[in-house]
N, C-alpha and C positions, 0 to 999 in steps of 0.2 A: 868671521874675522877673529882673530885671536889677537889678546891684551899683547901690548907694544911694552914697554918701559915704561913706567909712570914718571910722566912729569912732575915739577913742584906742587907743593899742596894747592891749595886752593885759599886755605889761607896765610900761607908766607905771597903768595899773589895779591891777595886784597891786601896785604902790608905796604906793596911795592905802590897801589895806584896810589895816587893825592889825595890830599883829605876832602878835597870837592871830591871826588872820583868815590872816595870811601858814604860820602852821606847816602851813595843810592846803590841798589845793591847788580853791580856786574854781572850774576848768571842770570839775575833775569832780564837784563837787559839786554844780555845776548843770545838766551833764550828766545825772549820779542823781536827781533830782530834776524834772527836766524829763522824762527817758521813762518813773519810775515812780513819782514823787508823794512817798512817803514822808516822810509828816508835814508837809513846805515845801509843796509845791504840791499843789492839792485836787482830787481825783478830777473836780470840773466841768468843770475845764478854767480855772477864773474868774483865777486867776492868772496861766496861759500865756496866756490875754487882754491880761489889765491888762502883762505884762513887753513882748510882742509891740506893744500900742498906745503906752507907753512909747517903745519903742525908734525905732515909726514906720513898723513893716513891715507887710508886706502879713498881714492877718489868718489868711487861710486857712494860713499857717506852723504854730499853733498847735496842728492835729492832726498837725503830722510830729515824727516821733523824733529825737533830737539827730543823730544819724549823716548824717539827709538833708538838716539845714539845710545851706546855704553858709557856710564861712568868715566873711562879710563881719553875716550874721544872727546866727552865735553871737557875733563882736564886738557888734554891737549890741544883743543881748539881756544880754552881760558890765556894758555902760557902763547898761542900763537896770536891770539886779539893784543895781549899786552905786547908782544914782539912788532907786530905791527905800528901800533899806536907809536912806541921809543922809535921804528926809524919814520912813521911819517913826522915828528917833531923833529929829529933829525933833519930830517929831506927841508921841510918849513924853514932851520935855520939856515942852511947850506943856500938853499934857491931863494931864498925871501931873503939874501943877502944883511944876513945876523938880524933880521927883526923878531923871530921866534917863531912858534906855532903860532 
């Protein structure tokens, strides 16, 4: 697989989350989550789909463990977790009829 565009840094990213969001640290929480599921991402796999087509990468990434992605795939799987996160708060106000996330 050859390097794509590089997304935003990694830390103009941790700028963007909330200061609750900032006390714990993002890559390895999507790290842990990405090689063992643990409650965020669902044994199917349907999540490491949806963050992987998100980001724009080549699908087959989705059965590798965080360790064997490239650099340039955990940045843009970083910038697809935050893009998700903004529309499911989104979606929260819209259908939760203005109560919020």
């Amino acid at each position: 697989m050859t390097q794509g565009p590089g997304p935003e840094s990694i830390e103009s990213l941790l700028r963007a989350w909330s200061p609750a969001a900032r006390s714990v640290d993002p890559v390895a929480r999507l790290a842990e989550a990405w090689d063992y599921g643990r409650k965020s991402l669902a044994a199917s796999g349907r999540e490491h789909r949806a963050l992987v087509a998100l980001a724009g990468l080549d699908p087959r990434i989705a059965a590798l463990r965080w360790a064997q992605l490239e650099e340039y795939q955990r940045r843009a799987l970083m910038v697809a977790t935050r893009q998700a996160v903004d529309l499911g708060r989104a979606c929260a106000w819209v259908f939760g009829e203005g109560q919020g996330a």
